[in-house]
C-alpha positions as CSV (number, residue, x, y, z in Angstrom):
1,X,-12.1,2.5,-40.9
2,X,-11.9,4.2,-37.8
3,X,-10.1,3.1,-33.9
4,X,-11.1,5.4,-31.1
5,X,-8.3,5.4,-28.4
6,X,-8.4,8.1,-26.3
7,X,-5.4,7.4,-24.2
8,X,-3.2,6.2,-27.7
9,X,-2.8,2.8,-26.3
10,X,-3.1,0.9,-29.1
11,X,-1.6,-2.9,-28.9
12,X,1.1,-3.2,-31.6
13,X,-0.2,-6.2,-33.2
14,X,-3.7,-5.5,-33.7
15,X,-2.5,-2.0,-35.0
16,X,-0.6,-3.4,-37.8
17,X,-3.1,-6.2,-39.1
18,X,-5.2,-3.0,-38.8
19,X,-2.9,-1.3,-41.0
20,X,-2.3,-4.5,-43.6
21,X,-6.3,-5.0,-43.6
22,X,-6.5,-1.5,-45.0
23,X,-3.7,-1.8,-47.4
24,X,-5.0,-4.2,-49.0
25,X,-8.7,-3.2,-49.4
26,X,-7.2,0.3,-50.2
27,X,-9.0,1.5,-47.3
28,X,-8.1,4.7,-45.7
29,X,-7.3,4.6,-41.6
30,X,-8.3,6.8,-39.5
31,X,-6.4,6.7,-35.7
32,X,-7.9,9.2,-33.3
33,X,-6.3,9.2,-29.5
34,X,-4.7,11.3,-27.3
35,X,-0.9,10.9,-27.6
36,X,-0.2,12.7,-24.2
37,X,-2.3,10.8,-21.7
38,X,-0.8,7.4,-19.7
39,X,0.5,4.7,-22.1
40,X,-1.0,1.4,-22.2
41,X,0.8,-1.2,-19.2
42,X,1.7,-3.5,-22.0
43,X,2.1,-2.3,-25.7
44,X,2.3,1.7,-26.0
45,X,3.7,5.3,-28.4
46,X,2.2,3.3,-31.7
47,X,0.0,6.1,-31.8
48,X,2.6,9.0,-31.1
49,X,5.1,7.2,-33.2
50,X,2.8,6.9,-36.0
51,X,1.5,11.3,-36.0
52,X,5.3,11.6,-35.5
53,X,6.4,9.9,-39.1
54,X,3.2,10.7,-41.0
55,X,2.1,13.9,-39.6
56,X,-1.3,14.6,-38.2
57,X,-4.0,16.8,-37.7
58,X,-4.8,18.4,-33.8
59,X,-7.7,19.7,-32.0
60,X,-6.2,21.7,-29.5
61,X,-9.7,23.6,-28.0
62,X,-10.6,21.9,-24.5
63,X,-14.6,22.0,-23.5
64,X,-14.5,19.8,-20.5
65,X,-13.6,22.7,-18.2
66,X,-16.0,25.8,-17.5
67,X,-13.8,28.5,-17.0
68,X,-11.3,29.8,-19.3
69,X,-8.3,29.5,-16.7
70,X,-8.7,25.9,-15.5
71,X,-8.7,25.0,-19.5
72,X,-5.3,27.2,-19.8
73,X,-4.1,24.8,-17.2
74,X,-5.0,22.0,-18.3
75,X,-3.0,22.7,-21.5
76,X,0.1,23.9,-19.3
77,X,-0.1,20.6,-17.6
78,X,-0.3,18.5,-21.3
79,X,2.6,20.9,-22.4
80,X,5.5,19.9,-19.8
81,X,4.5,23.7,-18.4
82,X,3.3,22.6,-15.0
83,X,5.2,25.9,-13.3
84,X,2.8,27.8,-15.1
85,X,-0.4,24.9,-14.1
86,X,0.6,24.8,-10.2
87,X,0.7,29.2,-10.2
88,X,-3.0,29.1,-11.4
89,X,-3.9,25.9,-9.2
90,X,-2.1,27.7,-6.0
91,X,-4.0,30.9,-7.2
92,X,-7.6,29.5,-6.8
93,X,-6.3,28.0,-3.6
94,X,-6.6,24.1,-4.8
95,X,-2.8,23.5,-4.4
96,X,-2.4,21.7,-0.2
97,X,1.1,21.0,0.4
98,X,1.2,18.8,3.8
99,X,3.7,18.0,6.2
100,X,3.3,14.2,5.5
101,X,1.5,11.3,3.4
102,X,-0.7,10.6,6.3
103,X,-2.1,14.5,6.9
104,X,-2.4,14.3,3.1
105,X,-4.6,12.1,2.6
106,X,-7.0,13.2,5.6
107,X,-7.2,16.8,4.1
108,X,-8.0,15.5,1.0
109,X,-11.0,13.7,2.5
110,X,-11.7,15.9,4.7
111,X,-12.4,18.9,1.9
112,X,-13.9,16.6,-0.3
113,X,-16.4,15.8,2.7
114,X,-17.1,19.1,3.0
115,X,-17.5,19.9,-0.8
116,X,-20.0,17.1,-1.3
117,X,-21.7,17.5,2.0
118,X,-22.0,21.8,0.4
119,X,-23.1,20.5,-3.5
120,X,-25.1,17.4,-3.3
121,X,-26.3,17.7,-7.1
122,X,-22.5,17.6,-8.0
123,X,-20.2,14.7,-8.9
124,X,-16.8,14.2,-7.0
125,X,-13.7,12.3,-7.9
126,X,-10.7,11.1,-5.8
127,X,-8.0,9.9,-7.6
128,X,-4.1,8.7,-6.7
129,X,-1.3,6.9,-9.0
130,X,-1.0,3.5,-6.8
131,X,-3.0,1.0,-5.8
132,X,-1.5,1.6,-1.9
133,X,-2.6,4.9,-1.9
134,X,-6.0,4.0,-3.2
135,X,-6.7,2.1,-0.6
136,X,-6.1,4.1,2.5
137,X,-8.5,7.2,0.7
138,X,-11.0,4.5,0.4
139,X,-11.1,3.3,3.8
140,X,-11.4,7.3,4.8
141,X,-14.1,7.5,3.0
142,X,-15.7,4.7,4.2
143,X,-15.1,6.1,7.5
144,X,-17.1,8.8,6.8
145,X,-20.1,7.4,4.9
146,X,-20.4,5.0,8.2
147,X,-20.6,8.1,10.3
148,X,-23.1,9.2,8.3
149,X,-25.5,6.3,8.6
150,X,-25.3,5.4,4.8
151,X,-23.0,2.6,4.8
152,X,-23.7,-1.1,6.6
153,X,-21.3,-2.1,9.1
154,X,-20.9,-6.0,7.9
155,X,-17.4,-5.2,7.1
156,X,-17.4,-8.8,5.9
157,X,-13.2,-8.9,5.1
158,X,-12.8,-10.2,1.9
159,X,-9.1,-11.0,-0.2
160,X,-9.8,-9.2,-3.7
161,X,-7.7,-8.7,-7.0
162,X,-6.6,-6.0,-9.1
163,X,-4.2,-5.7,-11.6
164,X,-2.9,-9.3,-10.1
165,X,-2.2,-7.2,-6.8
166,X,-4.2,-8.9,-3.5
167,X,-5.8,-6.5,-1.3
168,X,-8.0,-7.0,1.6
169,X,-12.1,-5.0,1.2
170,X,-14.3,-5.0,3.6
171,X,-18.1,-5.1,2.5
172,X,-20.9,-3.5,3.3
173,X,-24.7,-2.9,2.9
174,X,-24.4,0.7,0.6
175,X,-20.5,-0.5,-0.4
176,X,-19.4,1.4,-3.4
177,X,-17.9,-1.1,-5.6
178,X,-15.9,-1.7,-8.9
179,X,-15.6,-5.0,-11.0
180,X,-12.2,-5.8,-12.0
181,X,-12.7,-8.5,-14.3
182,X,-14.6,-9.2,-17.3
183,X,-16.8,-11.8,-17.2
184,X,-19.1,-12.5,-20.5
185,X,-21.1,-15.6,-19.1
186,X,-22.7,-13.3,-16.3
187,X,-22.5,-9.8,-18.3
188,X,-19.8,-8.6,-15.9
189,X,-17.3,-5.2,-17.7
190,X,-14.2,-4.4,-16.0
191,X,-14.3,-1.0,-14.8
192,X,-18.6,-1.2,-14.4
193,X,-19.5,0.5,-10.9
194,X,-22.5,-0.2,-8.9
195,X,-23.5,-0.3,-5.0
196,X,-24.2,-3.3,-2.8
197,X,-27.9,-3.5,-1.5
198,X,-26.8,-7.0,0.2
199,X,-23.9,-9.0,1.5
200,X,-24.6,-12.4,3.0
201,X,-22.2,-14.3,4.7
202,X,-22.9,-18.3,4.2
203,X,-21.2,-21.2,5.8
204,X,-18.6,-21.3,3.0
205,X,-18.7,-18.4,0.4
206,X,-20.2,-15.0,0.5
207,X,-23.3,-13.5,-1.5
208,X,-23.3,-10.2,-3.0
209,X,-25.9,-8.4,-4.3
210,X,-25.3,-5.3,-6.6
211,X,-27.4,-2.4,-7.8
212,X,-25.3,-1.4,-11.1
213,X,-25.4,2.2,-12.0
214,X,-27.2,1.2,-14.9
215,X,-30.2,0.3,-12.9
216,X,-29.6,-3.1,-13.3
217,X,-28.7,-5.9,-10.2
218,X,-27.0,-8.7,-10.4
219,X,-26.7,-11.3,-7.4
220,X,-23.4,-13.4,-7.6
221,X,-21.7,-15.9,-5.4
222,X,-18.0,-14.9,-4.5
223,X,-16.3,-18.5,-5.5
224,X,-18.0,-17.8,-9.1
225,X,-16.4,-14.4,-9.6
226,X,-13.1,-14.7,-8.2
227,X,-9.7,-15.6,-9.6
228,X,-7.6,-18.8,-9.6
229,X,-6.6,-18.6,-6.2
230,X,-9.9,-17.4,-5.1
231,X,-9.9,-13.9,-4.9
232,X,-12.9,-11.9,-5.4
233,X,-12.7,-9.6,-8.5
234,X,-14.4,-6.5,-6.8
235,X,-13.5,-3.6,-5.0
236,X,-14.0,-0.6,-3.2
237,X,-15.0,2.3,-5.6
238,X,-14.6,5.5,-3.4
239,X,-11.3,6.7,-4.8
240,X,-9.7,4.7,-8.2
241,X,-6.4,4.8,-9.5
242,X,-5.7,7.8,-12.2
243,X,-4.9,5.0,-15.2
244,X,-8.7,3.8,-14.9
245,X,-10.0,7.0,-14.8
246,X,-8.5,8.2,-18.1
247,X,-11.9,8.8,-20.2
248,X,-13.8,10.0,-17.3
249,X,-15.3,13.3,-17.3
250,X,-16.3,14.5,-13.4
251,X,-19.3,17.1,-13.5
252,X,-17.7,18.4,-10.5
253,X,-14.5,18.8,-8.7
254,X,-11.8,16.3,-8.6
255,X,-9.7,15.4,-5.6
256,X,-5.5,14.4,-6.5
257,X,-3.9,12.7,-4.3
258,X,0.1,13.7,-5.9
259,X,3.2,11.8,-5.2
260,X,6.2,12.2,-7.1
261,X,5.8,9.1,-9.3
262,X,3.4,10.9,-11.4
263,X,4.8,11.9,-14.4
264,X,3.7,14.7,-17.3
265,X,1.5,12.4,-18.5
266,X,-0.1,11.0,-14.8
267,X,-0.3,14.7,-14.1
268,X,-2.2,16.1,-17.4
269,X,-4.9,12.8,-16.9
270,X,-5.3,13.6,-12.7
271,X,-5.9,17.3,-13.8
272,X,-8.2,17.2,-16.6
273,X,-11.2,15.0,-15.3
274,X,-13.0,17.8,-14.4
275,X,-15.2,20.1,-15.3
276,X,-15.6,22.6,-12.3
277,X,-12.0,22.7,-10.0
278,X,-9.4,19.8,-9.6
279,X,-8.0,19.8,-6.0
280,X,-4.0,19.1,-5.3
281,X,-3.1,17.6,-2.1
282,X,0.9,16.6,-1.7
283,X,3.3,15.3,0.7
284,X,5.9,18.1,1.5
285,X,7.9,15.5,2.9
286,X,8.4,13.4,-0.5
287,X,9.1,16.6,-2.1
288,X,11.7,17.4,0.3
289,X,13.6,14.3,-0.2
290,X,13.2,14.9,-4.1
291,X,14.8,18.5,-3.7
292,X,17.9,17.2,-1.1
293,X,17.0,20.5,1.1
294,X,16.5,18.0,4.0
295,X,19.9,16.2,3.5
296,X,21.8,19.3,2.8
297,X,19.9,20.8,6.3
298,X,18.2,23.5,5.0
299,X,14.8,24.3,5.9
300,X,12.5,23.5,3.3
301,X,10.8,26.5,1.6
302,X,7.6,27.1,-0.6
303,X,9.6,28.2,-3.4
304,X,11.6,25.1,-3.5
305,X,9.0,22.7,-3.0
306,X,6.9,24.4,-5.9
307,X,10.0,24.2,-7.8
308,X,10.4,20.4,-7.2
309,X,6.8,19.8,-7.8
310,X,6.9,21.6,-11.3
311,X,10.2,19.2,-12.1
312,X,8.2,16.2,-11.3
313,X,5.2,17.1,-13.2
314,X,7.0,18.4,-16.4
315,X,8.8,14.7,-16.6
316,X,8.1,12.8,-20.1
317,X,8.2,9.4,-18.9
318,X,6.6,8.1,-22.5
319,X,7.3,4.8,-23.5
320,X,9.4,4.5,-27.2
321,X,8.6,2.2,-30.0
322,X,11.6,-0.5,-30.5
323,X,12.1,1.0,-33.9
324,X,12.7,4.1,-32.4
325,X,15.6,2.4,-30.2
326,X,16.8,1.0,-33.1
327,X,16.9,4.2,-35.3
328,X,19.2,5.5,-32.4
329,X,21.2,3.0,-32.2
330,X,21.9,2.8,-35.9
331,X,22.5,6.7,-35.6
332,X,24.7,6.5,-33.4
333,X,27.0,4.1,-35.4
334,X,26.9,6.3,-38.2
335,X,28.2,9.1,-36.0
336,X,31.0,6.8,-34.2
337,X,32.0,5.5,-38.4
């Protein structure tokens, strides 16, 4: 019997009726996952916990990245060694430090315009930890596909969900767009991507049509794929959050969007999508306010902010199993006794 995790996110009940299933058959279980990437938002560490107390076998040889460095860095970044991850990424010149959030984001889009506009036979990725800074990258993009010509200008404003967060889409003919919820009657997968080849506006709902990028459409009226309070389970697909992109492999560059929030885990996932160069772009303002150069009135300086940045990065934020509390707890009344 085997489960396939990649992320380790296994949910704590169906791993242990898992567990007593194979007991009892005297089955042998096989877990395979990736301890080190983002924990599952509910139930997370079974997996961790688990190679922890029994021991377990590792595949440590990377083959997603071409070149020899970019793999070394990727295994820097999994390690807690992010110093030694953000001297090779500032090396090849993919490390932008900004002066704020806002001239961040617009160099990020503005290089990835220019790398997708030079390699049209490659895949691109933009990725960012939050939902908020998601959305501004998409609408940049947008931006830019409607200067081009390829995107509709409907912009029919729609109320959408996402992780039960409201945020307001706008729609148009060549829209790139994500589902968010499954949906079995209709054959809808959360996470599926496609592109809208029409968006009608009726008197009282809203009809989308959607190419899926497995060549097949589907035609849908919003009121019958939208939530309780009647917000449409789609949106924008230009840039996605780094916890849905964990899987993904990017036959191209990637484009990171960092803020300090990101953890050792957020960090190893955003920089080991892809499989040419992954791009860093970073406020230098958060960073100052994480270092207390500011406050202290010094002048902030490269050395510190790639100091602060490395701090960040190498953060184990991993979630613990309550056993594990426990253990410590019980420990530590042995020691007081």
């Amino acid at each position: 019997m085997i489960l396939l995790d990649e992320a380790g996110q296994l949910a704590t009940p169906d791993l242990l009726l898992l567990m007593q299933t194979a007991h009892r058959a005297v089955a042998k279980l096989v877990l395979v996952g990736e301890q080190q990437q983002m924990d599952a938002s509910t139930h997370g560490g079974s997996l961790r916990y688990l190679s922890q107390r029994q021991g377990c076998a590792r595949i440590n040889t990377i083959r997603r990245q071409r070149e020899a460095w970019a793999r070394t860095a990727v295994n820097d970044l999994r390690g807690g060694n992010a110093k030694a991850a953000l001297d090779s990424f500032q090396g090849k010149g993919l490390l932008h430090i900004e002066d704020d959030s806002q001239t961040a984001r617009a160099q990020l889009v503005k290089l990835w315009q220019v790398y997708t506009e030079a390699n049209p036979d490659k895949e691109s990725m933009i990725l960012a930890q939050r939902l908020k800074d998601v959305k501004p990258l998409n609408e940049l993009v947008r931006k830019v596909y409607q200067n081009q010509g390829k995107l509709g200008t409907e912009n029919i404003m729609t109320e959408c969900v996402v992780s039960n967060q409201s945020l307001y889409f706008a729609f148009s003919t060549g829209e790139r767009v994500r589902f968010t919820k499954n949906d079995y009657k209709r054959d809808f997968t959360n996470g599926v991507q496609g592109t809208i080849t029409q968006v009608l506006q009726l008197k009282d709902d809203i009809r989308y049509t959607v190419r899926l990028d497995s060549g097949r459409t589907v035609s849908f009226y919003q009121s019958d794929y939208s939530d309780e309070q009647g917000r449409l389970q789609l949106v924008q697909a230009y840039a996605c959050t780094i916890y849905s992109s964990q899987g993904a492999t990017v036959d191209g560059d990637t484009f990171v969007l960092y803020t300090t929030a990101m953890d050792r885990a957020a960090s190893y996932v955003a920089g080991s999508r892809h499989k040419d160069n992954c791009n860093w772009f970073i406020n230098g303002q958060e960073l100052d306010a994480q270092s207390g150069q500011r406050d202290k009135g010094e002048t902030p300086t490269l050395e510190a902010r790639l100091k602060t940045l490395a701090r960040c990065m190498s953060i184990n934020k991993h979630k613990a199993m309550a056993s594990e509390y426990i253990a410590g707890q019980q420990a530590e009344q042995e020691a007081t006794k």
